[in-house]
N, C-alpha and C positions, 0 to 999 in steps of 0.2 A: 179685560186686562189688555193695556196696549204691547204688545210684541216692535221688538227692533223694527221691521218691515213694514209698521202704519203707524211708527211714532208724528206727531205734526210738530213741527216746531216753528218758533214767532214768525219767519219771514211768512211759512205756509198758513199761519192762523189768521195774518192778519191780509194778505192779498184776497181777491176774489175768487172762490171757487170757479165761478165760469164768469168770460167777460164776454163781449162782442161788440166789437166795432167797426161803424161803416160797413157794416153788411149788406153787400147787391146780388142778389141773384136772381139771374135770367129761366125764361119758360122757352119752349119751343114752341110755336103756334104755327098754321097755315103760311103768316106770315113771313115768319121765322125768327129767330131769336127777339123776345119781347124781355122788357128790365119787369118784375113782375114786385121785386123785396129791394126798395130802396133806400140806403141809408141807416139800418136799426142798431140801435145804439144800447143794449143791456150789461147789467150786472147781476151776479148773483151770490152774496157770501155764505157761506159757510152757516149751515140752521136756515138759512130765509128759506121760503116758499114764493117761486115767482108766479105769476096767472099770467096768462096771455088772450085777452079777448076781444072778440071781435064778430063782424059778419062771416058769414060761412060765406067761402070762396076768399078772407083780406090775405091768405098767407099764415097766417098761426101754426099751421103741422110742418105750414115749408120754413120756418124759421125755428121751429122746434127741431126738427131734424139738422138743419143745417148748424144749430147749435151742439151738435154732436159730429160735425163737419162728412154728412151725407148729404149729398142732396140725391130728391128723389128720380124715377125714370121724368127725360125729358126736362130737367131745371139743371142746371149750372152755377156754383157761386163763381160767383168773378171777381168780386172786392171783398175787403175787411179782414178782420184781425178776429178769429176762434179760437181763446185759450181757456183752456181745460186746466186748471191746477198749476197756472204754468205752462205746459203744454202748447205750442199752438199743432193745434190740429187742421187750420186749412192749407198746413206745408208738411204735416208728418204725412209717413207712408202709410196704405189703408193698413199693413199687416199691425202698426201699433194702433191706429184705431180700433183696429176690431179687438183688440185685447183690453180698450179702455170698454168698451160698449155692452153692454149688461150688466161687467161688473163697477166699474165706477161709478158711468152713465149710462142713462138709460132714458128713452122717451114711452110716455102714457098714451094711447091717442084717445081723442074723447071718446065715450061711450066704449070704454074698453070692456066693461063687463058683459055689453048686449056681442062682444065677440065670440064669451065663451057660452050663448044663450041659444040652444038649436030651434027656438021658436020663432 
């Protein structure tokens, strides 16, 4: 049963739940600041299931994260457009991100089950 406080209506049903655009984010190396996530361009509505794959080391968790406008220790986004429902999230403050993060959104990382496996 939808309650006043998660009704969706057309403008929200029919936009993207998550977008991203022109998404650049930098790594910190020896060298120092290196562009590591250039350009990524996603969408995601509402019911889709999106995959993300690739080689291990292309970027996949940093783009996963930063699609939740984190990036992790050592990366930096610098460009693009992260909207959450509306939202953009690479210009809100972290206090209303962290209130979207678990419950809205939420990241998987792969082999999440072998985290809770003490073998």
């Amino acid at each position: 049963m939808l309650t006043e406080t998660n009704k969706i209506d057309d403008e929200q049903l029919n936009r993207p739940l998550l977008e991203v655009k022109g998404l650049r984010i930098e790594g910190l190396s020896e060298k120092g600041w290196q562009e590591i996530v250039r350009g990524v361009d996603l969408q995601l509505k509402r019911g889709e299931i999106l995959g993300l794959i690739g080689e291990s080391g292309a970027g996949k968790s940093t783009i996963g994260l930063a699609s939740m406008g984190y990036a992790r220790d050592g990366c930096r986004i610098t460009d693009g457009e992260i909207l959450f429902d509306g939202i953009e999230l690479s210009s809100a403050p972290e206090n209303e991100k962290r209130k979207l993060r678990g419950t809205r959104i939420s990241y998987v990382a792969q082999s999440a089950a072998a985290a809770f496996n003490p073998a």
